[in-house]
N, C-alpha and C positions, 0 to 999 in steps of 0.2 A: 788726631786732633785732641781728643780725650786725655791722653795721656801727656800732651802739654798744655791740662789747663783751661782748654776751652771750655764750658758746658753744657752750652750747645749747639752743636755742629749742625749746620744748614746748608747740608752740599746735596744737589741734584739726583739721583740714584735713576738705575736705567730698573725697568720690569716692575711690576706690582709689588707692593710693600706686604711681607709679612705682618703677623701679627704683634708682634714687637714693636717693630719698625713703627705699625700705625698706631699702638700708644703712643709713641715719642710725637708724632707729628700731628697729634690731636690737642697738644698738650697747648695754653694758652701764651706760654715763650716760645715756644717752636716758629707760630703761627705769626707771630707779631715778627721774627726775624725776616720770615720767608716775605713779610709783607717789604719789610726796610730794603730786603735786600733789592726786592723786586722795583721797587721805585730807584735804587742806585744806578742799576744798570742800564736803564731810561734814559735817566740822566746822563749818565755816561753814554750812551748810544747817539743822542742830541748832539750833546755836544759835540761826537765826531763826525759826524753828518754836517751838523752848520758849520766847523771849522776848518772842514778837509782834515781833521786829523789820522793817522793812519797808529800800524804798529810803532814802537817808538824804535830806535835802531841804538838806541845808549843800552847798556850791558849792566845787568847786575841788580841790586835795590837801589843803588843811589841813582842809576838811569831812569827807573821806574818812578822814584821820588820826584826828581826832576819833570821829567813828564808828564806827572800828573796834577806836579804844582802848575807848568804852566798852561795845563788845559783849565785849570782853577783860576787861575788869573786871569784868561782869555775869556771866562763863563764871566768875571767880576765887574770887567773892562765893560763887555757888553750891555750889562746891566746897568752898569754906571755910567753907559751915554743914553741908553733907553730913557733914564730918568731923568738925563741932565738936557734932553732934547723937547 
């Protein structure tokens, strides 16, 4: 990830973190991704719970795109009768 660009990389790692490792994850961007990311997937989990959503069965990144716009639409819809009820 490093090497295209990212800066900083906030993937999961299995066993106790070295000492390296726990600078990097002490640092106060590290901490604030780990935070975003952790409320994303919430989110994302909600929403496939309330909507029946499953894996998507479309191929590829534009399947992905697809799918995830219309879980975004289906989150926007809801919200917009919430409000309008």
């Amino acid at each position: 990830m490093h090497a295209l660009g990212v800066p900083t990389v906030v993937i999961p790692r299995k066993g106790p973190p070295g000492p390296a490792r726990q600078a990097v994850e002490h640092r106060p961007s590290f901490r604030a991704l780990v935070k975003w990311r952790t409320g994303c997937e919430g989110r994302i989990a909600h929403l496939k719970r309330r909507s029946g959503r499953d894996r998507t069965l479309l191929d590829g990144l534009a399947g992905a795109r697809t799918w995830c716009g219309h879980g975004v639409f289906t989150h926007n819809l809801t919200k917009i009768s919430g409000l309008a009820a």
